[in-house]
N, C-alpha and C positions, 0 to 999 in steps of 0.2 A: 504493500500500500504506500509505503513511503516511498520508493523507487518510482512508481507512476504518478506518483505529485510531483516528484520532481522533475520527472518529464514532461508532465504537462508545464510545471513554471517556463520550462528550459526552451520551449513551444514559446510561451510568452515574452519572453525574455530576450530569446531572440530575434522575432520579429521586432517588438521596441530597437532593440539596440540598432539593427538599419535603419527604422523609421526614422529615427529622432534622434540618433547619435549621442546616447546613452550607452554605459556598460550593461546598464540591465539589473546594478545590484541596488537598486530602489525597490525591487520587486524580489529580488533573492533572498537580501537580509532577513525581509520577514518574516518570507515562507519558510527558510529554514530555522529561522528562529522561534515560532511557533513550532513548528517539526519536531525540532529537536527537545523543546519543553513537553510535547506530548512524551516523546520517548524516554521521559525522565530524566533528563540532563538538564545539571543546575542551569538558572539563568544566565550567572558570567560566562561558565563557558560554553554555552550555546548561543551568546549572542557574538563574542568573540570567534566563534569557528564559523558561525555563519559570516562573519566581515570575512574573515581570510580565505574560503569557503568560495565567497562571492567574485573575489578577486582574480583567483586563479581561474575560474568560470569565463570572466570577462576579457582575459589575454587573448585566447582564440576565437571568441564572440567577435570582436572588438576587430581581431584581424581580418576576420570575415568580412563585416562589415568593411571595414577600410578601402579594402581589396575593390570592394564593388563600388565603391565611392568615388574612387581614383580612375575606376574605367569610365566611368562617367563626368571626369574631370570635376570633379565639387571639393578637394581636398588643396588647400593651399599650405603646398609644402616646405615656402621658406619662414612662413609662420611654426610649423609641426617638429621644423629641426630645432628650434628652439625653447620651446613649450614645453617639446617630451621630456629632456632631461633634466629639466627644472623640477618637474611633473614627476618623474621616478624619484627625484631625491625626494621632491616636500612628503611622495607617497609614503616613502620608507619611513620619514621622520614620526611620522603620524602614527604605522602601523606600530612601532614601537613605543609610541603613548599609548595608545589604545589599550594596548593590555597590562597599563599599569594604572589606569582610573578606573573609577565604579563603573557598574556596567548600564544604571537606570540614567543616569546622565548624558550619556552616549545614544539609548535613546529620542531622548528628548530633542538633543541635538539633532540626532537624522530628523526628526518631526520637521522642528523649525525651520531645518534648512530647505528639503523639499516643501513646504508651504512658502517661505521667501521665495523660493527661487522662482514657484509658479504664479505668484502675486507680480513677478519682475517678467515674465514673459508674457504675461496677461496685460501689462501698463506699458510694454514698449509701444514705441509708436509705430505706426502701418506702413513710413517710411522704408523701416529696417528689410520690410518683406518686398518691397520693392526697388530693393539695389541699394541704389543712392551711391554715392562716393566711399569706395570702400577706402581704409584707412590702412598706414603702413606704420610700424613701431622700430628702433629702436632695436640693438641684441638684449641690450637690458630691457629693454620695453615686454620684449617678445617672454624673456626669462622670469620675467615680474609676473605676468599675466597666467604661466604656468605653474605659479604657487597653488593658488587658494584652491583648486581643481583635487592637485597632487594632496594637499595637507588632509581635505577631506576624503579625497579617495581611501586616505590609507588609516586615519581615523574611525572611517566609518563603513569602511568596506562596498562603497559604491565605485562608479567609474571614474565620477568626476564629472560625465559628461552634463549633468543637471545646470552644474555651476558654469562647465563653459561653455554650450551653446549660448546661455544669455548673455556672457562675456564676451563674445566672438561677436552676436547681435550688435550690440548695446557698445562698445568699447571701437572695434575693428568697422563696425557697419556694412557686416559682412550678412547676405540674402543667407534666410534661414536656411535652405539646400545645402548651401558652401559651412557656413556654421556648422550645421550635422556632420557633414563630411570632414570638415579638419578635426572637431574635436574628437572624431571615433578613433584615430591613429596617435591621439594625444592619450588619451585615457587607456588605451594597447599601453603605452609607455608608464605611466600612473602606476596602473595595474601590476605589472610587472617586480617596479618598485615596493608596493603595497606585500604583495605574495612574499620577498622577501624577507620582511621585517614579520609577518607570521609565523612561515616557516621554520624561519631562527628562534622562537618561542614557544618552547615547548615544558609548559607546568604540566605535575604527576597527575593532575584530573583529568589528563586525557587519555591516560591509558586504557579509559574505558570506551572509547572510539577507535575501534579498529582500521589500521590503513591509511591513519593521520600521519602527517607532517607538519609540528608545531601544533597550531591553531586550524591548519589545511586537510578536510577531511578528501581524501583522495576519491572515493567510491561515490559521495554524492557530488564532487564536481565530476567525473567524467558520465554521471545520468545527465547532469544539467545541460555540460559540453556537447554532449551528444544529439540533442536537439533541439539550443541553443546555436551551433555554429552553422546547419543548412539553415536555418528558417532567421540568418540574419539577412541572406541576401534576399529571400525575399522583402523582408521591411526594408530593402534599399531599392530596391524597387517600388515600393508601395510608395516612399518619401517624395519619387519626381512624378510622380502623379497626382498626389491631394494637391489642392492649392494651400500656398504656404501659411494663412491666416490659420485656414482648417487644421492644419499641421502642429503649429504653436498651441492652439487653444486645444487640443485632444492631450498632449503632453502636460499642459497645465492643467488640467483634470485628474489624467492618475498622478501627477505629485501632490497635487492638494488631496486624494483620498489618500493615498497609502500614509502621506505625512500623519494623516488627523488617524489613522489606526497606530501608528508610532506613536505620535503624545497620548492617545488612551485619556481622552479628555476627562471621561469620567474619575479613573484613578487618579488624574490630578486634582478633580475638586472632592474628592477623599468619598465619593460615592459606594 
């Protein structure tokens, strides 16, 4: 039963991460984290395995995606040589806080950030979906902009792409298509970083997850990977087809629902 939930996420997962140039671990973190609380595994470290978990999922999602972004020319690649390895460090930095703060805090945090981020894609202006002057940065500009992506990626075990499609929007004024497409080969890089700062973390409470690495449960990323990385090219095909309004506001939707199951609104007003 757990294996074919995770195939269906990996189903959803992958589709998102073409569409909208997301890892996809917005939706991983909490299926596995719920998952894994069903199977009896404390909450730290089922929501910790689920980030790292999520991570390794999204490397070959993510490449997937990329791959078909690039034959479609949407991925602008002297932005991407510079983002990524900003993006793998801040990943790493994170993945190694991560498991050493509480785990209801972390959380929260995914809450907020996916609700921000889809408040900030829902108030860009309609400019952004129609071109405009796209903008050029700076190496430090370029290296700056692939922080905040990489910190939460590896924090929180998502891709990153949440944070930089709207930063790629909103920052670069780059058409939401090209957006999706540079940030998928950015958060590939994120990701990568992230896995190893998990990896390398390996507390005695996991010994009771068989086939782990660190915090990285091996058997449910390769259910996830497995169909997760065909069914990204589809959603990269789905991408150049909605129209881009339609595109933005569907992704600001599931951030705003999974966020509001992350804060657990009720458990915050002590219900």
């Amino acid at each position: 039963m757990y294996v074919a939930a995770l195939l269906l996420v990996g189903v959803v997962v992958g589709v998102m991460a073409g569409l909208f140039g997301v890892g996809g671990g917005f939706l991983m973190v909490p299926a596995q984290f719920w998952a894994l609380g069903l199977l009896g595994v404390d909450p730290e470290t089922a929501l910790r395995t689920a980030f790292g978990t999520s991570l390794a999922v999204v490397i070959p999602t993510a490449a997937s995606g990329a791959w078909a972004h690039h034959c479609r020319r949407c991925v602008r690649w002297d932005a991407v040589r510079w983002m990524g390895p900003s993006a793998a460090i801040a990943s790493l930095a994170g993945a190694l806080l991560s498991t050493r703060v509480p785990g209801r805090p972390l959380e929260l945090l995914l809450g907020l950030v996916l609700c921000g981020a889809a408040v900030q894609l829902l108030l860009q202006r309609a400019s952004c979906d129609l071109g405009g002057e796209e903008r050029t940065l700076t190496r430090g500009g370029y290296l700056a902009l692939g922080l905040p992506g990489g910190v939460l990626s590896g924090l929180l075990g998502i891709g990153g792409g949440i944070v930089l499609v709207p930063l790629l929007s909103l920052v670069l004024r780059y058409p939401v298509r090209t957006a999706v497409g540079t940030s998928t080969p950015v958060i590939l890089c994120a990701a990568l970083g992230g896995v190893v700062g998990y990896a390398l973390t390996a507390p005695a409470a996991l010994v009771a997850l068989p086939l782990s690495v660190g915090y990285v449960s091996l058997p449910s990323a390769a259910a996830l990977a497995l169909a997760s990385v065909p069914m990204a090219q589809l959603g990269a095909r789905l991408a150049h087809a909605c129209p881009p309004r339609l595109l933005r506001t569907a992704l600001a939707g599931v951030m705003i629902l999974v966020g509001l199951l992350m804060l657990d609104v009720p458990r915050l007003l002590g219900l």
